[in-house]
N, C-alpha and C positions, 0 to 999 in steps of 0.2 A: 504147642509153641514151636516154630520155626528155629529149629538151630540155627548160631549163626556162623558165619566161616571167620569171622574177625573178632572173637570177643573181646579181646584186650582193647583194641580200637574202639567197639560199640561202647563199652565200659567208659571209655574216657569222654567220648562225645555225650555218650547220656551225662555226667559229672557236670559238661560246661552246659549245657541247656540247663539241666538244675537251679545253677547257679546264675542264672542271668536274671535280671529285674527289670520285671516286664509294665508297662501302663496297665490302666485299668480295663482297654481293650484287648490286652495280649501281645500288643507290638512294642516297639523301642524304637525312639530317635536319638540316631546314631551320629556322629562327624566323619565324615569323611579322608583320611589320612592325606591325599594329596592334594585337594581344593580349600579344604576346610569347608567345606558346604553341608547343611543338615541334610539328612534324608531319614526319612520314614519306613519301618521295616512291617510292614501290615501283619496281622495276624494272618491272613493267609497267606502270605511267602513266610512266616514261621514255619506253618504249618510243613511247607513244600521243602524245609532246611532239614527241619525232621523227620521227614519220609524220607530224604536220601542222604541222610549222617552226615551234613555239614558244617560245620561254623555260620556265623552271619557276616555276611559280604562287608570288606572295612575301606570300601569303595562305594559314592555312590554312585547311581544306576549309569549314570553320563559318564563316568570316570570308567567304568566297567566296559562301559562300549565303546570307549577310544582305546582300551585297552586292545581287544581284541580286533577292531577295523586297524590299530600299526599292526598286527602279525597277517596284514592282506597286502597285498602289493597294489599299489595305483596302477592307474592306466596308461603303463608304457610301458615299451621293449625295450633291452639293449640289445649286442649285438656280445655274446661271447664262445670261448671254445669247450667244448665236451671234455670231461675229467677222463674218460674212457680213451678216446681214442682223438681230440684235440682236432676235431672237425668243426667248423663253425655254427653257432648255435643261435636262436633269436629265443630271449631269455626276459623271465622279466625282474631275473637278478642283474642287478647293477654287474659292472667289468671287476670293478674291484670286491666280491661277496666272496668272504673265509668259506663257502660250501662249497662243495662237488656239484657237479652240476652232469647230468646226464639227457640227453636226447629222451621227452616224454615216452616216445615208443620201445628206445630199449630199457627205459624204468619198469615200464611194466611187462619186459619178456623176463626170459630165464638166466640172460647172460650176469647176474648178479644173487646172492642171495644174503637177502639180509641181517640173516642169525649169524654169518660171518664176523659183526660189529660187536660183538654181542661182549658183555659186561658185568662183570658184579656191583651189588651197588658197598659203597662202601658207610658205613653207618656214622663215620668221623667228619663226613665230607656234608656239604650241603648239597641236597637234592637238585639243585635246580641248576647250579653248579656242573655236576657232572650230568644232568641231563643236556643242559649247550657243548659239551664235550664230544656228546653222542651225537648231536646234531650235527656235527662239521663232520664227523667222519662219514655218515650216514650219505650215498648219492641221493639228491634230491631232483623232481624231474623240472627240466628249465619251464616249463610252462606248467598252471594247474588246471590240468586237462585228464582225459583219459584216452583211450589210444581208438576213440568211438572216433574223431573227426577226422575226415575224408578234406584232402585240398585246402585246408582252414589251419594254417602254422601262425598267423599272426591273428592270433586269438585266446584267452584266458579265462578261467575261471566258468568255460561252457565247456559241454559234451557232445557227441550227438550233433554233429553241426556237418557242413556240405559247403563245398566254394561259399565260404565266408572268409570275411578282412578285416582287421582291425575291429574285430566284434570282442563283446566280454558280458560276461553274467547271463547267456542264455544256451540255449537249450533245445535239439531237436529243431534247427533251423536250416535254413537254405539261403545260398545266396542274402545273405546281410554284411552291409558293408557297411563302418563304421556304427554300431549300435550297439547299447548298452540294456542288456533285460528287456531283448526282443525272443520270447520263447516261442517257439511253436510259431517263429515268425519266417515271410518266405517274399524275398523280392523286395528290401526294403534299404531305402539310403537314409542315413542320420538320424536315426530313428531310438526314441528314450522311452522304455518301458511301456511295450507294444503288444501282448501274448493275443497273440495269432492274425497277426496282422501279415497284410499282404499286398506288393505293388504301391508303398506308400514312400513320404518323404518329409522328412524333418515333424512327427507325427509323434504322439503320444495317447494311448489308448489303448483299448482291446478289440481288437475285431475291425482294424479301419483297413479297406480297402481300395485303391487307389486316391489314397488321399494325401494333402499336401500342406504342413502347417496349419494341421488340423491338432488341439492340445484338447488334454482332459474330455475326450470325446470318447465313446465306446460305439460299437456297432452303426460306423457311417461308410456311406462310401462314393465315393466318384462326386469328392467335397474337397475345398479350397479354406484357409486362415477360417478355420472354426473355433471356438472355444467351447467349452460344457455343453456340449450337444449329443443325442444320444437317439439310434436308428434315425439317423438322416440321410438324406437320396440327393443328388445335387445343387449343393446346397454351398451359397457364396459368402465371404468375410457375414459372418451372425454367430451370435451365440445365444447359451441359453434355448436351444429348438429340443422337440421332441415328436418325433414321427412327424417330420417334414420331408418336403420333397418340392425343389426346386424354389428356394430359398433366396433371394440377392440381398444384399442388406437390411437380414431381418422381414423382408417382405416378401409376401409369394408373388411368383410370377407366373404365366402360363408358360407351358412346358418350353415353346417356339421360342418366345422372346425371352427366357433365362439362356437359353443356346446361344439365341442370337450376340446379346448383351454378353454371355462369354467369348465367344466368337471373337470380340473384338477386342480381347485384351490376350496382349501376347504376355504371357509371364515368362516367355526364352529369351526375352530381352532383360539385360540384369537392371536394368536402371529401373524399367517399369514393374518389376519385381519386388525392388527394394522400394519403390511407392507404396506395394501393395502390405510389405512387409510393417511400414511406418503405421500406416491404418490398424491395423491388425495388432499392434502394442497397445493403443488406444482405448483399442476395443476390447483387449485382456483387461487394462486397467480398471472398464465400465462395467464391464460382465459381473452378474451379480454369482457370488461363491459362497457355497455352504460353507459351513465353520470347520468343516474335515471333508474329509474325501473318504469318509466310512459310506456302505453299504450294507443293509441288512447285518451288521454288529449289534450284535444284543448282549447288555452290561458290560461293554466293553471301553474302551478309553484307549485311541490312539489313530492313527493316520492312514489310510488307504485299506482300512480293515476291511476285509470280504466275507459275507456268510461266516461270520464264526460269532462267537459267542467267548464270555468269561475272558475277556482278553485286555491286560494292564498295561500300559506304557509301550504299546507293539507298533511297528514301524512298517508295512507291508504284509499282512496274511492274509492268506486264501482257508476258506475253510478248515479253520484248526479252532481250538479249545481248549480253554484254560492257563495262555501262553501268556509270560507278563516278561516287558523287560527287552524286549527281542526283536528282532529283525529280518524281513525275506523268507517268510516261513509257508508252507504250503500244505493242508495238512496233518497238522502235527496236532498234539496235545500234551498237556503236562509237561510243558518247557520253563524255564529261566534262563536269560541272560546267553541264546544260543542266538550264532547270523547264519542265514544262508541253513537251510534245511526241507527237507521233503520226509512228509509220514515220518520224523522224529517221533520219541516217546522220552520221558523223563532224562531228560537230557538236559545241563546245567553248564554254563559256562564253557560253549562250546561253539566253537568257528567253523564253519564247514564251507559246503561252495556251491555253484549252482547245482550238483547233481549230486549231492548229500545224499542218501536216499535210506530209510529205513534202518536208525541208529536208533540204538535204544541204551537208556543210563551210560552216556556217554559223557564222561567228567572232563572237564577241564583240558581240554585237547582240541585239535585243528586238523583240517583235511580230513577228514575220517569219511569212510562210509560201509554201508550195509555189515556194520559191527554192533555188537551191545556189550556192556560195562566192562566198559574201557576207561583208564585213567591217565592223566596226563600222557596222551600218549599222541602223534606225529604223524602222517600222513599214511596212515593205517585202515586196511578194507577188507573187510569180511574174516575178521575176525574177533574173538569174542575174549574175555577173561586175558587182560593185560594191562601192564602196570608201567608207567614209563616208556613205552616203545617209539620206533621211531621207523616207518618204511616196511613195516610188517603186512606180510597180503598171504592169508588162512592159514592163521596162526592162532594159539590159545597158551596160556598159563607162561606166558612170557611176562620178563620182567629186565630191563635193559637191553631188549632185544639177546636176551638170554630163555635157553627150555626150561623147564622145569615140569615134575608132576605135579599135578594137580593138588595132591597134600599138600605140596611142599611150596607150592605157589603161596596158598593161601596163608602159611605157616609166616613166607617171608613178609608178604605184603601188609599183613597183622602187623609184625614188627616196622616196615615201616612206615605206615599210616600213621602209627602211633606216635614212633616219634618225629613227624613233621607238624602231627597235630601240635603238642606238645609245643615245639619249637615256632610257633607260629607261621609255619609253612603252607601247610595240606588246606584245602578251602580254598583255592582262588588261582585264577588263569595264570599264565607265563608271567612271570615277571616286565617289565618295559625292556629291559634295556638286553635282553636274550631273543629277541623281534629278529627273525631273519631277514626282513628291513631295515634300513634306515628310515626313520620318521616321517623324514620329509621328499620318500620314494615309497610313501605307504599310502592306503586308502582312507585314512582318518584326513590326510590335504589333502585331498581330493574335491572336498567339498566344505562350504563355511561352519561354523563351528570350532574345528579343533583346529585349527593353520595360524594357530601363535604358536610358531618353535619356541619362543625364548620359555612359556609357559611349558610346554612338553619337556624344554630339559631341565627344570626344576625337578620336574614327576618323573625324570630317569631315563628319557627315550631319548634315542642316539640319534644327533644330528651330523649328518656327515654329505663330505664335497664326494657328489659324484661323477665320476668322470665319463666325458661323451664317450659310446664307441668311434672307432676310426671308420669314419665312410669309405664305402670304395671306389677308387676313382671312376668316373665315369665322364665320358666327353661329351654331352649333351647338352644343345643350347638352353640357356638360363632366361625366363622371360619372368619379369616384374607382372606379379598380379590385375595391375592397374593396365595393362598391355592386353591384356585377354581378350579375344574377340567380345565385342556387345551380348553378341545374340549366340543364342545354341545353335541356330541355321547357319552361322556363317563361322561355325568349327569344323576344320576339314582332320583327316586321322592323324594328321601332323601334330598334334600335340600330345599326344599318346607319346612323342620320342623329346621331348622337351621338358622341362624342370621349372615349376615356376616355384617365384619367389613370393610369399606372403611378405608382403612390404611391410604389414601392420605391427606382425609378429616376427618378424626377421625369420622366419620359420620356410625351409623346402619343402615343395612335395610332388607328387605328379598325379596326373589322371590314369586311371586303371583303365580299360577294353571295357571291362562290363559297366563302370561308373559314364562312361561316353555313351555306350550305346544307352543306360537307364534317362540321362537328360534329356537324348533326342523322343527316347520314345515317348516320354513326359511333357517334353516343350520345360524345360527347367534349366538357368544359363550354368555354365561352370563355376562351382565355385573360388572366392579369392583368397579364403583363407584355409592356413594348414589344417590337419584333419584332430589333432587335437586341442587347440581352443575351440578348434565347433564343437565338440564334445564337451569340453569344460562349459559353455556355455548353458549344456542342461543344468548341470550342477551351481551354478553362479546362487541359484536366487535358493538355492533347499537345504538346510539345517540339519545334519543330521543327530541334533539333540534331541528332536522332537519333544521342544519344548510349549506348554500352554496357556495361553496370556486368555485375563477377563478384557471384555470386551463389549459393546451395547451391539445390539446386532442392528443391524444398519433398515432394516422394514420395522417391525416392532419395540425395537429398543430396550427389550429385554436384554440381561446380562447373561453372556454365553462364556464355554468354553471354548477357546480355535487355535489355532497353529498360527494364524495370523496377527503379529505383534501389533499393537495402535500405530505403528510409524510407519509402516507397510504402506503402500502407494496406494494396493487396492483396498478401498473404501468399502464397498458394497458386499459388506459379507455378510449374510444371513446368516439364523439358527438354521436347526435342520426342520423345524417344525415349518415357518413360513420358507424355507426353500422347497419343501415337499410340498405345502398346498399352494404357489402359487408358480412353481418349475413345472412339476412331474404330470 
């Protein structure tokens, strides 16, 4: 038998599993403390509570994931100053944030050291309490980055990146401007969850190459307004193709006359653009769609599931197993309730971010990476065996960002394991209203779903006015969106020194050197509006409840499972069985 290092703790946790009263499957439905919503605790997430000594979740699964998407920041910068040394920072803490804020690059040099902060904990006090204590005094770095990216300051939540702008959530890219979970992507404008995409625009897929409001498409390229299409070759406004080449609506052409017939549509003219754009909603709306956007998911239940297998309630993964509950996962196995992760391992209640990388039993904590059992612990790397910490980088047997050996680690964290258990603490993520955001500066608005504040400050989360940074003056003429030259041929570099106005959005912005030269070399007009409602635009129509409505499938008329509520506009949603034999 496996000694343990915690027995007073183990003691108390094996006591409440004892005593819980289970259905005649093994599981329990539970209510939810802040919706009042049932939910069902399967015997196989028993199972997974028990493997790693925890209570059962008094949250359910929806509630659990808006918890941790408020402790991520949404898709914006402000503009503030270094705690260090009070030099101007592009941050995506609001102006008014109780943290320290430090220039990403010198968070992760030596000009600081963490154990400086360091803490007893005190047993009279509540935990969570004096763990936001340690938070504010703790510098935190203005962006969550690591000090991998080259030329890319206006960018979050990626690594690994090269002359990127206004990019977030990817990874080992180059030149991406404005994209979100474009990984391993290179040369691409406006572009929403793209991995390895390249020379493309306003694009969703894998593998699409010079392509152009091409969505849910994988492996096409040198293609225009495509939808679910997959290894296509130039191929015009169709969907629904597979192993086509040289496609005009939906019909082939010979190789001449599809050239021809492109040839004579200028899409650098905006007007004849937004023609083509008109068509092309039409055609999303017709397009026949599987009831998920699973591939090769075996016994699994959830949305964009890739090669994995054994996978519950999961919201994006790539080859991982046995992950229920979760989100953005790559990888991994033996997960609950973690976002954003790569090669994870038993890992539970855990927020990480695009370059997570190989955490293991990593509890109830954020920003973490290449560490394993770690607890409630804060933007902590390669480090193991810590309890509370906060900014710690290869460290071990910490506890408040204080040392300790190894006995006496384990000695203290026994006692207070214990008594948070006890006190109804221990078992579950940050609290709401200890979010180093504010709510409605966090990633849970970002997208539909959780964007009832009134309902968020019921549940605790802090709604707050925040205030614009002071732009810098700048004398640059100001030109109205709707004043924009017609066409991408008749913009001369003169606008590169001008400021237009999104009329729509009352919103400024300007065109960048690389974003001018990518239109001309595409034939694609400037755009009119600011660069983040184009962005919020992906997000407009996606749930991040991933919730599952019955429904007749629209070929057969059997009843399915899908993402797609009955009130949804698109009609034509197949099972996966007649989308496979009458698509693939």
């Amino acid at each position: 038998m496996i000694e343990t290092k915690t027995p007073q703790f183990d003691n108390t946790i094996g006591e409440y599993f004892s005593k819980l009263a289970l259905d005649g499957k093994g599981g329990q439905w539970r209510t939810c403390r802040f919706s009042g919503e049932k939910f069902y605790v399967r015997p196989e997430d028993m199972e997974f509570y028990r493997r790693i000594k925890v209570p059962l979740p008094t949250l359910s699964p929806s509630e659990r994931w808006r918890r941790r998407a408020a402790y991520l920041s949404a898709y914006q910068f402000f503009k503030v100053k270094s705690t260090i040394n009070g030099n101007p920072l592009i941050s995506v803490y609001p102006p008014n944030t109780p943290f320290k804020i430090y220039d990403h690059q010198q968070w992760f040099s030596d000009v600081w050291d963490s154990l400086e902060f360091g803490r007893s904990f005190d047993p009279h006090s509540p935990f969570f309490e004096q763990f936001s204590k340690l938070q504010r005094e703790v510098p935190r770095p203005n962006l969550n980055t690591d000090s991998s990216n080259v030329n890319s300051d206006y960018t979050n939540n990626s690594a690994y990146l090269k002359n990127c702008y206004m990019t977030f959530d990817s990874l080992q890219a180059e030149n991406l401007y404005y994209c979100e979970s474009v990984p391993w992507g290179k040369d691409c404008v406006d572009c929403w969850v793209g991995d390895y995409s390249d020379s493309s625009y306003k694009s969703w897929g894998t593998k699409l190459y010079k392509c152009v409001y091409c969505h849910y498409s994988d492996n096409c390229m040198e293609s225009y307004f495509l939808y679910g299409c997959t290894n296509c070759e130039h191929c015009f406004m169709s969907s629904n193709l597979r192993n086509k080449k040289y496609y005009f609506y939906n019909q082939p052409l010979a190789k001449e006359e599809y050239e021809k017939r492109l040839k004579e549509i200028n899409l650098g003219n905006y007007d004849i653009f937004q023609k083509y754009l008109g068509e092309f909603q039409e055609l999303k709306k017709n397009a026949i769609r599987k009831n998920t956007f699973n591939h090769r998911a075996i016994n699994s239940l959830g949305d964009f599931v890739i090669d994995s297998r054994d996978c519950f309630q999961v919201l994006f993964a790539i080859e991982s197993e046995r992950v229920c509950y979760s989100q953005g996962l790559y990888k991994c196995k033996d997960l609950y309730d973690t976002t954003f992760a790569l090669g994870g391992e038993m890992c539970y209640e855990f927020l990480g971010t695009s370059a997570s990388d190989r955490n293991y039993r990593v509890l109830f904590s954020t920003m973490i990476n290449s560490s394993r059992d770690l607890e409630y612990c804060d933007m902590c790397l390669d480090s193991h065996d810590c309890f509370g910490c906060v900014g710690l980088r290869n460290k071990s047997f910490c506890i408040f960002n204080t040392q300790y050996s190894e006995e006496e680690y384990w000695a203290r964290v026994d006692e207070i394991k214990t008594k948070m258990l006890c006190q109804g603490e221990y078992g579950e993520f940050f609290p709401p209203e200890f979010s180093p955001f504010p709510y409605n500066a966090s990633l849970a608005t970002a997208y539909q779903g959780f964007d009832n504040f009134e309902e968020a400050k019921r549940y605790g989360y802090r709604i707050e006015g925040i205030p614009e940074s002071a732009e810098s003056a700048v004398s640059l003429e100001i030109i109205p969106s709707s004043k924009l030259p017609l066409d991408i041929k008749e913009t001369d570099d003169s606008i590169l020194d001008k400021i237009i106005l999104d009329e729509q959005n009352n919103k400024k912005f300007r065109i960048t050197r690389y974003e001018l030269e990518f239109y001309r070399k595409y034939n694609l007009p400037l755009p009119r509006i600011h660069w983040s409602p184009r962005m919020n635009q992906w997000r407009k129509d996606f749930d991040l409840r991933l919730r599952f409505f019955e429904r007749p499938c629209g070929h057969c008329g059997k009843m399915m499972q899908t993402t797609y509520a009955p009130d949804r506009p698109e009609k034509n949603v197949w099972c996966e069985s007649c989308y496979l034999n009458e698509i693939i």
